[in-house]
TIKOL-369805 format. One record per residue (C-alpha): x, y, z. Coordinates in nm, 2 decimals. Example, Ala and Ser with C-alpha at 12.3 -4.5 7.8 and 13.67 -1.06 7.14 Angstrom:
# residues 2
       px       py       pz
     1.23    -0.45     0.78
     1.37    -0.11     0.71
END
This chain:
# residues 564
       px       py       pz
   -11.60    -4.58   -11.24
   -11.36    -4.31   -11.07
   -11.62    -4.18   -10.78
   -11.65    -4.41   -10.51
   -12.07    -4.42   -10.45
   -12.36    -4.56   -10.30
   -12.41    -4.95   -10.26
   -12.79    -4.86   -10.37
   -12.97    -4.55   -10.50
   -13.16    -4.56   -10.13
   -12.88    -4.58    -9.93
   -12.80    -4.19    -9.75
   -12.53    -4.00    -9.87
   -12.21    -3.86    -9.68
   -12.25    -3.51    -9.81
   -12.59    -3.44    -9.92
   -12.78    -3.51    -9.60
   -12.55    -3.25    -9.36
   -12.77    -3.15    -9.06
   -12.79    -3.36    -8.73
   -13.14    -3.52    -8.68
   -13.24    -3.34    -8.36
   -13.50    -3.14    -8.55
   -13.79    -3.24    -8.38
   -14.03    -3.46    -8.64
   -14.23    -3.22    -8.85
   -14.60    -3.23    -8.79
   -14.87    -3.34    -9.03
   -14.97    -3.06    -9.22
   -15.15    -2.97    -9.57
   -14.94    -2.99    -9.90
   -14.92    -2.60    -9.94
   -14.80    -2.57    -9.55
   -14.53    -2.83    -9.65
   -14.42    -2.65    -9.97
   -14.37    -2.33    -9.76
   -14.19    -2.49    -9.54
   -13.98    -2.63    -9.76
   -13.93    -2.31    -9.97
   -13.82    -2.16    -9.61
   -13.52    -2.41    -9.52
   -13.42    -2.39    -9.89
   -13.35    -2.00    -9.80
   -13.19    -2.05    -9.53
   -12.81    -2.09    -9.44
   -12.69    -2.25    -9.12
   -12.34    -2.28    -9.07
   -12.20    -2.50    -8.74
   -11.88    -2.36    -8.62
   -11.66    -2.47    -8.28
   -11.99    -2.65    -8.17
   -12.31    -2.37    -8.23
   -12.53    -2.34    -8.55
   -12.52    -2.00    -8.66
   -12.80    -1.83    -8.93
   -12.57    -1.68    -9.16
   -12.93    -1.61    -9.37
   -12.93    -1.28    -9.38
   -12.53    -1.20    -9.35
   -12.43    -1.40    -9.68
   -12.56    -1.12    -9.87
   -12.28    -0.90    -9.69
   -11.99    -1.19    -9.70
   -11.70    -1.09    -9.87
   -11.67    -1.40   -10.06
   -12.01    -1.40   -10.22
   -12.38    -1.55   -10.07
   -12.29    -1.88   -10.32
   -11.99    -1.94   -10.10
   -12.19    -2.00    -9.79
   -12.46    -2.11    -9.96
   -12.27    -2.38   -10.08
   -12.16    -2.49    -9.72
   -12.53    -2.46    -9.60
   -12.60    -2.74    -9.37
   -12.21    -2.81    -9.27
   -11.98    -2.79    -8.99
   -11.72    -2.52    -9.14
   -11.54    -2.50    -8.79
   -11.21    -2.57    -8.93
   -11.28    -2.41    -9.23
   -11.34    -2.10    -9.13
   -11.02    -2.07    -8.92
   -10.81    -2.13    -9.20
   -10.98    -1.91    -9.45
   -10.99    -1.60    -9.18
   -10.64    -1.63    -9.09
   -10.58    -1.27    -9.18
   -10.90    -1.14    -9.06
   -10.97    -1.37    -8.76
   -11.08    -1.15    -8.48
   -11.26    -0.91    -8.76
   -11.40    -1.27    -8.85
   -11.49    -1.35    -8.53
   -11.67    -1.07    -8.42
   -11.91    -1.07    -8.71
   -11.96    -1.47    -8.59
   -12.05    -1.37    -8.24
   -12.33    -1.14    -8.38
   -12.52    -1.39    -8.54
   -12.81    -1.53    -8.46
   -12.85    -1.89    -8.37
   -13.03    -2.13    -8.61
   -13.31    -2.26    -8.58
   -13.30    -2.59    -8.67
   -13.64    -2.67    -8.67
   -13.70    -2.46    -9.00
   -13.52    -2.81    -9.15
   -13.60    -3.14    -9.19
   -13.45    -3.39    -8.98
   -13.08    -3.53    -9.13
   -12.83    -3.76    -9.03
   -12.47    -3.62    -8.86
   -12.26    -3.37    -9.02
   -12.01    -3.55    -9.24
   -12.11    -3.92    -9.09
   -11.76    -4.17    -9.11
   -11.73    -4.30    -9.48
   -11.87    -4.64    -9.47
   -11.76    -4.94    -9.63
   -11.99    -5.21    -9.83
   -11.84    -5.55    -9.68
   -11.63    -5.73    -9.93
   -11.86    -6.05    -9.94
   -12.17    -5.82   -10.07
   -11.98    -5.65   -10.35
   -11.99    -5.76   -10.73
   -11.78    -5.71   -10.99
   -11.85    -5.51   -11.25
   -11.78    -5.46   -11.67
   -11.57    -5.19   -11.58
   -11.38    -5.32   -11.25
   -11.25    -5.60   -11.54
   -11.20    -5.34   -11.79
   -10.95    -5.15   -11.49
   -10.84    -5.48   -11.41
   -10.74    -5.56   -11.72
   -10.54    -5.22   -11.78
   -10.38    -5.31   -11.43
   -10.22    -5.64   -11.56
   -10.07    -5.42   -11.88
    -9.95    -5.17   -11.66
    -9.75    -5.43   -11.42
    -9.61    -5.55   -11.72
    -9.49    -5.25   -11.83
    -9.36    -5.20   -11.42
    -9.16    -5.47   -11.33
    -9.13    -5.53   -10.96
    -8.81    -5.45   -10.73
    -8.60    -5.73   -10.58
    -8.65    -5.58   -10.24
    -8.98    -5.46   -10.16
    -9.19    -5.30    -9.86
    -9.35    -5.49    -9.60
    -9.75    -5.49    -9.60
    -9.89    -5.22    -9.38
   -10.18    -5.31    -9.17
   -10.51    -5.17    -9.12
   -10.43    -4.84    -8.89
   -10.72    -4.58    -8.91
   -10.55    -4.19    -8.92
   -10.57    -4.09    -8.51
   -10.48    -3.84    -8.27
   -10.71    -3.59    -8.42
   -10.91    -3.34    -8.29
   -11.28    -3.37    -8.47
   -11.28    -3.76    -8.45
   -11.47    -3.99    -8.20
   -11.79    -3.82    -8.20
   -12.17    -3.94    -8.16
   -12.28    -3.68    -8.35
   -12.03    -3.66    -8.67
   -11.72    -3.43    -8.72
   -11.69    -3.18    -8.50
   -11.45    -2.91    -8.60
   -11.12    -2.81    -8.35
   -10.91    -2.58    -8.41
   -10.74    -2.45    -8.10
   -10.54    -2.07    -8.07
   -10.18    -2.18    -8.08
    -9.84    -1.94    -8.14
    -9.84    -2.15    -8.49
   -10.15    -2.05    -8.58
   -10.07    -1.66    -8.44
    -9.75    -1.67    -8.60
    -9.91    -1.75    -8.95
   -10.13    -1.48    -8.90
    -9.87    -1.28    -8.79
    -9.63    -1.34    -9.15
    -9.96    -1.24    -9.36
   -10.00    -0.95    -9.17
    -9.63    -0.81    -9.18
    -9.69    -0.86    -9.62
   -10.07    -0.79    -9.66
   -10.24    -0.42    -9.54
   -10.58    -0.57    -9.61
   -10.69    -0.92    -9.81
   -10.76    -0.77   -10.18
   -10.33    -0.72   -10.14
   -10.31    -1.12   -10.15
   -10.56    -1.17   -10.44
   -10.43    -1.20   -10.80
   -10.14    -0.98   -10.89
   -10.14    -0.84   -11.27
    -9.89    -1.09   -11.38
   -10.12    -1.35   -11.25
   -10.36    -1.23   -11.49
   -10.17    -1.18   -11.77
   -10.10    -1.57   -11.75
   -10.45    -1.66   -11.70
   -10.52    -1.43   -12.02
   -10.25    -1.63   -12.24
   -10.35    -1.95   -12.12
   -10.72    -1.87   -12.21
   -10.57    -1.76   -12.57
   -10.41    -2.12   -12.61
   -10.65    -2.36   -12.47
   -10.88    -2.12   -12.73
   -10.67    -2.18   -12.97
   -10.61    -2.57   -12.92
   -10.99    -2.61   -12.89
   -11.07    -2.51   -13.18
   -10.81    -2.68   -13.35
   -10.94    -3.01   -13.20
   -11.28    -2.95   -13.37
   -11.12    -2.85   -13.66
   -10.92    -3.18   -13.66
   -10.58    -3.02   -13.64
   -10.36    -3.32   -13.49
   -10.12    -3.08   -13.33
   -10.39    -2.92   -13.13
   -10.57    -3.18   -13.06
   -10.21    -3.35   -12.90
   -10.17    -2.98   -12.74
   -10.53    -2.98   -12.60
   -10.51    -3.13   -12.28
   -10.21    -2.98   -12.16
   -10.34    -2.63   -12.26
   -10.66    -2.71   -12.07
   -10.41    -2.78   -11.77
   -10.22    -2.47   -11.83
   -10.59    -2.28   -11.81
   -10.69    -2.46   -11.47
   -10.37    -2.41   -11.30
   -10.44    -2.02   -11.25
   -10.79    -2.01   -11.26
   -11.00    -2.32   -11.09
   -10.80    -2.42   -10.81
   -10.74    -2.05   -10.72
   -11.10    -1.97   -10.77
   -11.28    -2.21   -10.53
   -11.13    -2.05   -10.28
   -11.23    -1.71   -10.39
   -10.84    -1.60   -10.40
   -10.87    -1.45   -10.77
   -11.02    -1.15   -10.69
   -11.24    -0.94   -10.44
   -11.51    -0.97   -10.66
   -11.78    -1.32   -10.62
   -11.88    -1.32   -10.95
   -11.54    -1.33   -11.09
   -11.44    -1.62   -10.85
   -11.75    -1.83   -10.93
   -11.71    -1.75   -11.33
   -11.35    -1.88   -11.34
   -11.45    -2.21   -11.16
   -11.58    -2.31   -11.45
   -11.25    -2.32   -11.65
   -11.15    -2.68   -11.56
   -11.48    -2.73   -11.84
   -11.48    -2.92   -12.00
   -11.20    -3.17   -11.98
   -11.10    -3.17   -11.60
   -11.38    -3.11   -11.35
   -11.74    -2.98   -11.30
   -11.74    -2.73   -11.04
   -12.06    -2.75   -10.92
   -11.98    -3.14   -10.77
   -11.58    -3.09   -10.72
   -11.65    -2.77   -10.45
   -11.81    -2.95   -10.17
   -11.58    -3.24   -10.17
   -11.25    -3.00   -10.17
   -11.38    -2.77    -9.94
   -11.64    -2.94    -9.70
   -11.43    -3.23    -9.70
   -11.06    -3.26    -9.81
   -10.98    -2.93    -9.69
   -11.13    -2.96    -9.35
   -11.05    -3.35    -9.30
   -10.73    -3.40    -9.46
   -10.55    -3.73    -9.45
   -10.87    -3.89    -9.19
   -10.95    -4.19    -9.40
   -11.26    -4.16    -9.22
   -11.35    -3.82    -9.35
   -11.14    -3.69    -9.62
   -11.34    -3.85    -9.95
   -11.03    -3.79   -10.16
   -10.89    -4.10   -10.00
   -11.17    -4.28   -10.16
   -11.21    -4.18   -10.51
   -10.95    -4.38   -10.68
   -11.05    -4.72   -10.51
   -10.96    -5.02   -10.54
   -10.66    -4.89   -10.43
   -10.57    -4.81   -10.11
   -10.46    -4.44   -10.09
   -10.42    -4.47    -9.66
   -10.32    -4.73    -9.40
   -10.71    -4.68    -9.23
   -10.85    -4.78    -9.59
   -10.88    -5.16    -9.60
   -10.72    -5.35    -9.83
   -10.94    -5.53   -10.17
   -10.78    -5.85   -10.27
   -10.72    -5.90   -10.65
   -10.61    -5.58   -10.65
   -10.30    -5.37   -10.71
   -10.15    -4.97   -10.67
   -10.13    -5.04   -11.07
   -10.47    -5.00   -11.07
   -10.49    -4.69   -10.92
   -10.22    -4.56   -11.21
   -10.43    -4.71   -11.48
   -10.74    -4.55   -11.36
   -10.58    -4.25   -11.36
   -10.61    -4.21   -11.71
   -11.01    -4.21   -11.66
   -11.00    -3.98   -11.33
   -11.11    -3.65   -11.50
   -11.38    -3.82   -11.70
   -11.54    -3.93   -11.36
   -11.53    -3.62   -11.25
   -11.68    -3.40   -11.55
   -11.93    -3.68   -11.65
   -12.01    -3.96   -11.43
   -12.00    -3.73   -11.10
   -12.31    -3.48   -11.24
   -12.46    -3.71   -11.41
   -12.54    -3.97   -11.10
   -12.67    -3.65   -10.89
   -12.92    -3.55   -11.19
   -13.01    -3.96   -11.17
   -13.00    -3.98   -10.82
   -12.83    -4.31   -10.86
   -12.47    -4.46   -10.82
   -12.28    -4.62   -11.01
   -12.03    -4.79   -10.78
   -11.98    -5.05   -10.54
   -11.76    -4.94   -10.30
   -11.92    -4.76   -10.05
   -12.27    -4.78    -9.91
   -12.30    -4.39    -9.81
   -12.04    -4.20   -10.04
   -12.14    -4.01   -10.32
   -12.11    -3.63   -10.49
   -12.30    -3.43   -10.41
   -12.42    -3.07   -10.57
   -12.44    -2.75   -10.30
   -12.89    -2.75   -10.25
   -12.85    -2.38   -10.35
   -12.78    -2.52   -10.71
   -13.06    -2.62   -10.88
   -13.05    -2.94   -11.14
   -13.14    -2.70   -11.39
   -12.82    -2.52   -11.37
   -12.62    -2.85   -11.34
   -12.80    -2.97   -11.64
   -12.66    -2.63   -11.82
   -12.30    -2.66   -11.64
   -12.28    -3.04   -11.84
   -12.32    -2.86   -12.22
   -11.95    -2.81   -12.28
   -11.86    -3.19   -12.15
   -12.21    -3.29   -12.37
   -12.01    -3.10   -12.69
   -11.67    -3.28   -12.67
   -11.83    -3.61   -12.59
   -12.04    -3.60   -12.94
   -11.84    -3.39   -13.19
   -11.58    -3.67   -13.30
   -11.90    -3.90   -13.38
   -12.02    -3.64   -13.54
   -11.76    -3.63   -13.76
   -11.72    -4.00   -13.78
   -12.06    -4.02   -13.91
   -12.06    -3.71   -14.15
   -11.78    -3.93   -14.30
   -11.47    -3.65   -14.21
   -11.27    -3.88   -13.99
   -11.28    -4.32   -13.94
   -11.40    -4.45   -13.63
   -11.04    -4.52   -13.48
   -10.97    -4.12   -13.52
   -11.26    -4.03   -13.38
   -11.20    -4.27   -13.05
   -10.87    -4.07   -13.02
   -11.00    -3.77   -13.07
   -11.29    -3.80   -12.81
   -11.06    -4.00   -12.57
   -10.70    -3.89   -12.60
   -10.82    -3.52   -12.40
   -10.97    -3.73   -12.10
   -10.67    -3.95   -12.09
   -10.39    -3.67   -12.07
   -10.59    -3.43   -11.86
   -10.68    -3.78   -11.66
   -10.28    -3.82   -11.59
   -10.17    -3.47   -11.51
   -10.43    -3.44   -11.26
   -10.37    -3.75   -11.10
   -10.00    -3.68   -11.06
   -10.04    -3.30   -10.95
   -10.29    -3.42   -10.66
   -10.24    -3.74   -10.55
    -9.88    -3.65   -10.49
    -9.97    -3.41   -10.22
   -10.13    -3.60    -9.97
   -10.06    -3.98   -10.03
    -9.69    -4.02    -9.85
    -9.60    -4.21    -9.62
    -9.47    -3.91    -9.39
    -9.78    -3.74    -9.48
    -9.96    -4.00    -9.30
    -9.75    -4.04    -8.98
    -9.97    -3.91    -8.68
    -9.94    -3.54    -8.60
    -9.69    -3.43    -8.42
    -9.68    -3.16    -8.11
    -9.87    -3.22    -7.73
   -10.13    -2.98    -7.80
   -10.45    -3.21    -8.03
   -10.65    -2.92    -8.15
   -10.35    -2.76    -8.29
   -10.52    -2.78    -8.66
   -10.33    -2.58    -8.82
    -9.98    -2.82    -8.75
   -10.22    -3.11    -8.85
   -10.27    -2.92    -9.23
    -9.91    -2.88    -9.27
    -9.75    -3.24    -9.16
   -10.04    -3.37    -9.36
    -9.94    -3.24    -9.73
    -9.60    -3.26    -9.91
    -9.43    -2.94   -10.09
    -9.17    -3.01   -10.40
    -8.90    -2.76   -10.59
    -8.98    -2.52   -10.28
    -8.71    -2.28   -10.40
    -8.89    -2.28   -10.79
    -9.07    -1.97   -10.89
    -9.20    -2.14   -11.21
    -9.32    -2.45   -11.09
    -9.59    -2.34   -10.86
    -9.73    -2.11   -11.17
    -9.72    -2.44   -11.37
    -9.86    -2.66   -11.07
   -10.19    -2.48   -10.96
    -9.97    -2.39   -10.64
    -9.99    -2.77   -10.56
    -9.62    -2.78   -10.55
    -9.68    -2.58   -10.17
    -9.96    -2.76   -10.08
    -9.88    -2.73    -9.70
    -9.85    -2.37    -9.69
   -10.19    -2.34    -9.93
   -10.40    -2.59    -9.67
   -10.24    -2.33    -9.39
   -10.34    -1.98    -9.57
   -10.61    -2.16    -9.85
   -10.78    -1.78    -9.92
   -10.41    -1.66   -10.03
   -10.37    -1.65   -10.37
   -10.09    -1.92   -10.50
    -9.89    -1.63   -10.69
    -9.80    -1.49   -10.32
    -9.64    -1.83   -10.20
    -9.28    -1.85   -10.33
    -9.20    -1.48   -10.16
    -9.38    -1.61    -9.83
    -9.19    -1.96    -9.82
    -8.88    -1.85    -9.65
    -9.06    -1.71    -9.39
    -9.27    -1.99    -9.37
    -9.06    -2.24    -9.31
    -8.86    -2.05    -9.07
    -9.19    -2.04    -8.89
    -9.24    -2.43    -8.92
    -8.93    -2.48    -8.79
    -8.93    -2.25    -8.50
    -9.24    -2.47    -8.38
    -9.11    -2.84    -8.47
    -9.36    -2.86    -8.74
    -9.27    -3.16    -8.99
    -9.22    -2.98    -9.34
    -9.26    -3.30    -9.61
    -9.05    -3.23    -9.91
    -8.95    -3.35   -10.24
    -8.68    -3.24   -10.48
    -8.91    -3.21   -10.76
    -9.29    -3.32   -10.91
    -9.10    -3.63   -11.05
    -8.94    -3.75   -10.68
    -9.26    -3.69   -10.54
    -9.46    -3.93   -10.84
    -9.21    -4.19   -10.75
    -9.30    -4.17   -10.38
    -9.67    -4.13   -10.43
    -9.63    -4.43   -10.61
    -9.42    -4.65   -10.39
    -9.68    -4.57   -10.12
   -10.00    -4.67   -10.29
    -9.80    -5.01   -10.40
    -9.68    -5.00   -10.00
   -10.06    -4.99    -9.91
   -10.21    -5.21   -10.19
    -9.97    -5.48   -10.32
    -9.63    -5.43   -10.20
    -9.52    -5.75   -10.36
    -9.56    -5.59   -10.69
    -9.42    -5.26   -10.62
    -9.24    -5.11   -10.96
    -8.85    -5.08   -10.93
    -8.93    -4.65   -11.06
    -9.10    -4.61   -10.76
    -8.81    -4.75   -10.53
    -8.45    -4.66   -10.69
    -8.29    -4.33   -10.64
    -8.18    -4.10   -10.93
    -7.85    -4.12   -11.03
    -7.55    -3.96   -10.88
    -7.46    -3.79   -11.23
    -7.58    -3.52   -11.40
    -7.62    -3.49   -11.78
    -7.93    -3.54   -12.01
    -7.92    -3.88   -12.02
    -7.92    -3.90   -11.62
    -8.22    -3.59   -11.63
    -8.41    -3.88   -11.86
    -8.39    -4.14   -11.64
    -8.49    -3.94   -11.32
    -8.77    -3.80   -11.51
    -8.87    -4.10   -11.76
    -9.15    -4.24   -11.49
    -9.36    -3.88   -11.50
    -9.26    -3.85   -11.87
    -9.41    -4.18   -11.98
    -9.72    -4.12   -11.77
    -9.82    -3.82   -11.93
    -9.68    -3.93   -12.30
    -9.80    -4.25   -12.29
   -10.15    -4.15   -12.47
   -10.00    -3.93   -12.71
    -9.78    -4.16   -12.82
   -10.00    -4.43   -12.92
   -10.23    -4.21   -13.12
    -9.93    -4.07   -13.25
    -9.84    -4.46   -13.34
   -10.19    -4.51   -13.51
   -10.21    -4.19   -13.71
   -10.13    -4.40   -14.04
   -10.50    -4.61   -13.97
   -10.65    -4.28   -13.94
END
């Protein structure tokens, strides 16, 4: 539904089969010789970085950030990776690189390129499905709920993202990431603020607002199963309130110096956002490394039929309505449907023949199985109830759905606002092509820059250029480094994309996507500027696009309450 995937349950995956295929062709051999060989590569981590696989096997034990962490990226190219997540500690970083051993890359099986293009299925092969009408019906309410401008943007043709270091290779991405004064000068602000990395993990106020959240969302849960209707109208956003200091923050290990803690509060965004275990390899093997290469970066592709970049091509019958309508399912995809197709080892869509996601090999299906339990609870207890006669069928649809639909929303807005802009998707600037860490900056959009509350409220997204710069900082750190920050930006001619507020970047993101997918049919919102006033009434109308996104669900329980 939301997770672009495999044209058939055959077809090879873009992140499960990571390792080139120059592995020599393994011998014929007796079953138990094959098992240990197998039980071998399974222990094994081989990490490719700036062009040379390293065996991190017996290191990850010793890494700072926990053996799941490169676990997790077994079998990737990390290049870029690893330059942004060692910014402070680069040469300390690098040394420890240099005195690994090379891998051996016949202890594996032979695989297909790292991170092969994401590849299409032709237009004339695909079928519709139940649930492309179902979308494509909420498409046509929402266009009628979004009448178009009088004016509206001219189509933009097919233009792949260029000019980029890792692209054009035989063999797959190949990470670049070249020593430039940005990149020293980054390092160089961390260093002047931080005497060692545990100084930019979670401060005590961080933690104090990751303990309150926990108390609400607590609280609001079990309200819901209770069948309080203020709770269970409360729920989602508490579950957001809950994710933005904990997930986010933890899949990049910036919580705390501690693994264990990091990889525990991953699993926060449970039940109603994300499951960890499938979310992790796609943020950091791809988006983070890849970000804004329609090629590459597989957040482009999630919320198809849509077109989230000029290289994606465009699907006729289609509209950016679509992609706000579907919106309202996006967390379900990613908490259900995501896991689920990796325990079936099928797919589900039909957009893409070798796109799919993935689980790290280190995690078994056995603890993916276990990682589903809290979705598996919320998904039944409201039929439970319907059918021990507590609550009607129509209350128990709004009680299991109204949770997905809200945390749905939110998510969409707070990510998709990021990345999809048009000036986020202009070709880097500069003369130097590896200069990666320019590329992460111009490629991500930062709103209410000056706000010490919003970041707290926004998982940090609101300075998404400065986390994609310095992602093993913890978000709590950003606001005091931003003036510096920019100062740095601008003393290189870096392109800082910026937004007055969440709500002027939703009305942007939007005008893009209708830019890319139907720009005949792009709303008025998206395109008129706020009003020159000030007041409440004017604060309404700026802010009544975002509003009625994220109220729209509540609202129409709220309106069917009296059937319940």
């Amino acid at each position: 539904m939301i997770a672009a995937a495999l044209a058939s349950s055959s077809s090879t995956s873009l992140l499960t089969t990571p390792l080139p295929s120059s592995a020599p062709a393994k011998p014929t051999a007796t079953a138990a010789a094959e098992s240990s060989s197998a039980a071998t590569a399974a222990k094994t981590v081989h990490l490719k970085i700036s062009g040379k696989w390293y065996d991190a096997t017996e290191w990850a034990d010793r890494h700072p950030g926990g053996r799941y962490v490169l676990e997790w990226a077994d079998g990737f190219d990390v290049t870029n990776a690893f330059h942004t997540i060692h910014l402070f500690s680069s040469r300390k970083a690098s040394d420890i690189l240099a005195r690994l051993p090379e891998a051996d890359l016949t202890l594996r099986a032979a695989r297909e390129p790292v991170l092969p293009p994401i590849e299409r299925v032709p237009m004339a092969s695909q079928r519709p499905t139940g649930m492309d009408r179902f979308m494509g019906a909420g498409e046509r309410v929402v266009e009628l709920l979004s009448p178009p401008a009088d004016a509206t943007p001219e189509p933009v043709p097919v233009a792949p993202a260029s000019g980029l270091a890792w692209q054009q290779r035989q063999e797959g991405a190949v990470g670049a990431v070249g020593e430039t004064p940005l990149k020293r000068d980054l390092e160089a602000l961390l260093r002047r603020h931080f005497r060692s990395s545990a100084e930019y993990k979670a401060t005590p106020e961080h933690w104090a607002r990751i303990a309150a959240a926990f108390a609400v969302w607590a609280g609001c849960l079990a309200g819901w199963v209770a069948g309080s209707l203020p709770a269970t109208l409360a729920l989602p956003f508490a579950q957001w309130l809950l994710f933005s200091p904990t997930v986010h923050e933890a899949s990049h290990s910036t919580l705390s110096t501690a693994p264990w803690v990091n990889k525990a509060a991953a699993f926060c965004g449970l039940p109603f956002v994300y499951n960890p275990y499938i979310w992790w390899p796609q943020h950091l093997l791809s988006h983070h490394q890849y970000t804004n290469d329609d090629a590459l970066d597989v957040d482009l592709h999630h919320l198809r039929p849509a077109r989230l970049h000029p290289g994606c091509e465009v699907d006729e019958g289609y509209g950016g309505a679509n992609f706000i309508f579907k919106g309202y399912f996006s967390t379900m995809g990613m908490s259900v449907l995501w896991p689920v197709r990796v325990l079936q080892q099928k797919s589900t869509g039909r957009w893409y023949r070798n796109l799919v996601t993935p689980k790290p090999d280190a995690v078994s299906d056995a603890e993916l199985a276990l990682s589903l339990l809290p979705v598996g609870f919320v998904l039944l207890w409201p039929w439970l109830r319907m059918l021990a006669g507590e609550i009607n069928a129509l209350e128990a649809f709004f009680d299991w759905y109204y949770p997905w639909a809200v945390t749905g929303a939110i998510w969409t807005v707070m990510t998709q606002v990021s990345h999809v802009q048009e000036d986020c998707q202009r070709p880097p600037s500069g003369d130097e092509q590896d200069d990666y860490f320019r590329w992460q900056i111009e490629s991500a959009l930062d709103y209410s820059v000056g706000s010490e509350l919003v970041p707290k409220l926004t998982a940090s997204l609101s300075l998404q250029s400065m986390h994609h710069v310095m992602p093993s900082v913890c978000g709590c750190h950003f606001s005091a480094l931003y003036p510096e920050y920019r100062a740095i930006c601008e003393a290189h001619g870096v392109r800082l994309n910026t937004r007055k507020d969440v709500s002027a970047a939703w009305r942007s993101c939007i005008a893009r996507v209708f830019e890319l997918s139907s720009p005949e049919r792009t709303p008025a919102w998206a395109l008129r500027e706020p009003a020159a006033q000030s007041g409440p009434l004017a604060a309404v109308e700026e802010h009544l696009p975002l509003i009625a996104c994220l109220a729209t669900p509540g609202v129409v329980m709220l309106a069917c309450t009296p059937l319940f």
